[in-house]
C-alpha positions in Angstrom: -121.9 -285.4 -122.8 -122.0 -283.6 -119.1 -123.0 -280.4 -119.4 -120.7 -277.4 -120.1 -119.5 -275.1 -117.1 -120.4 -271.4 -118.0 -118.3 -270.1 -114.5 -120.5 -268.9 -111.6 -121.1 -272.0 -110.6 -123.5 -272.8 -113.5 -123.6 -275.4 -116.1 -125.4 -275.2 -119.8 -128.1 -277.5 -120.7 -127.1 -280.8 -121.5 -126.1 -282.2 -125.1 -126.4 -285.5 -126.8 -124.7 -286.3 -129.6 -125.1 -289.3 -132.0 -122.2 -291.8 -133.0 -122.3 -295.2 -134.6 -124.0 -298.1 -133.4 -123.2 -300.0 -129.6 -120.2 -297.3 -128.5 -117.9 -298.9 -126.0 -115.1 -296.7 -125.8 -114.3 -293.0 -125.6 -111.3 -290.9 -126.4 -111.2 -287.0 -125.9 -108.2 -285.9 -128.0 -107.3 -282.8 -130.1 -106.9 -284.8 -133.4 -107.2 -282.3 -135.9 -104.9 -279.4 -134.3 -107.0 -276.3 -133.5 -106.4 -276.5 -130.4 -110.1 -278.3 -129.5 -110.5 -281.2 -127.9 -112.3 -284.0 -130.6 -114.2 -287.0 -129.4 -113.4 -290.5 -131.1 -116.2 -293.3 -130.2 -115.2 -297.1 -131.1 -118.6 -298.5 -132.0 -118.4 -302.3 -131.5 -121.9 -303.1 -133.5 -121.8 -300.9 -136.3 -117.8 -302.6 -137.0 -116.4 -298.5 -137.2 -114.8 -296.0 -135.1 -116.6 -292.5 -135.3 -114.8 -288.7 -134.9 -116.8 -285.8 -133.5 -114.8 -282.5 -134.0 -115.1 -280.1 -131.1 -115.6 -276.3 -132.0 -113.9 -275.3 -128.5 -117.3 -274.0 -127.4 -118.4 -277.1 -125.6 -120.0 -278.3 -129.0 -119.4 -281.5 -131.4 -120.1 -281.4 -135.0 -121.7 -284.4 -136.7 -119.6 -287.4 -136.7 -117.2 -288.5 -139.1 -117.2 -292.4 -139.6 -114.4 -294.8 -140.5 -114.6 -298.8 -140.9 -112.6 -300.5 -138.4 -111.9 -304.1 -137.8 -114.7 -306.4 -135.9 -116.2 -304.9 -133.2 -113.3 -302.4 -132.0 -113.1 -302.4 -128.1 -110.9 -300.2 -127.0 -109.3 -296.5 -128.5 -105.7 -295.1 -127.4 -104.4 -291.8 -128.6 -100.6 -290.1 -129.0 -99.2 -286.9 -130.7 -96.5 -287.2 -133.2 -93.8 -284.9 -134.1 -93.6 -286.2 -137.6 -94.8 -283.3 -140.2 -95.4 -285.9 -143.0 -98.4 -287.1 -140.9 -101.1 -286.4 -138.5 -100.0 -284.8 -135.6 -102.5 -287.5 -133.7 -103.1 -291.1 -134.3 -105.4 -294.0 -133.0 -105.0 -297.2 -132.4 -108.0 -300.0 -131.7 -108.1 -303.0 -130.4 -110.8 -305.9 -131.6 -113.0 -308.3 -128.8 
């Protein structure tokens, strides 16, 4: 991740954060609704997408992993008004 602007013209140190295996595509999105944007990696050698939950302070938490198809490629993200569901949802696409 590039680091964080602080204002003044100054940035925070730089972070790196772990996801699954071989990441080829990258998603920021608010998937959990607090209002914090959420990174979603698709990881085409570990066959899995993974979820870092943002805190809104320019940090990630550890990464939440779900199986995907073979080697997901590519990650695409809408909002839904439905209340029975997730207000986000992801869709993959395999190479």
């Amino acid at each position: 991740m590039e680091p964080l602007n602080i204002g003044g013209g100054n940035f925070a140190g730089r972070s790196t954060y772990a996801a699954g295996l071989g990441p080829v595509a990258l998603v920021l999105a608010d998937v959990n609704g607090d209002g914090a944007l959420d990174a979603i990696t698709a990881n085409a050698s570990s066959n899995n997408v993974s979820v870092l939950r943002g805190t809104g302070t320019g940090v990630l938490l550890v990464p939440q992993t779900y199986a995907s198809g073979r080697r997901p490629s590519t990650l695409a993200t809408s909002t839904t008004t439905d209340t029975m569901t997730w207000p986000w949802q992801t869709c993959m696409t395999e190479l």
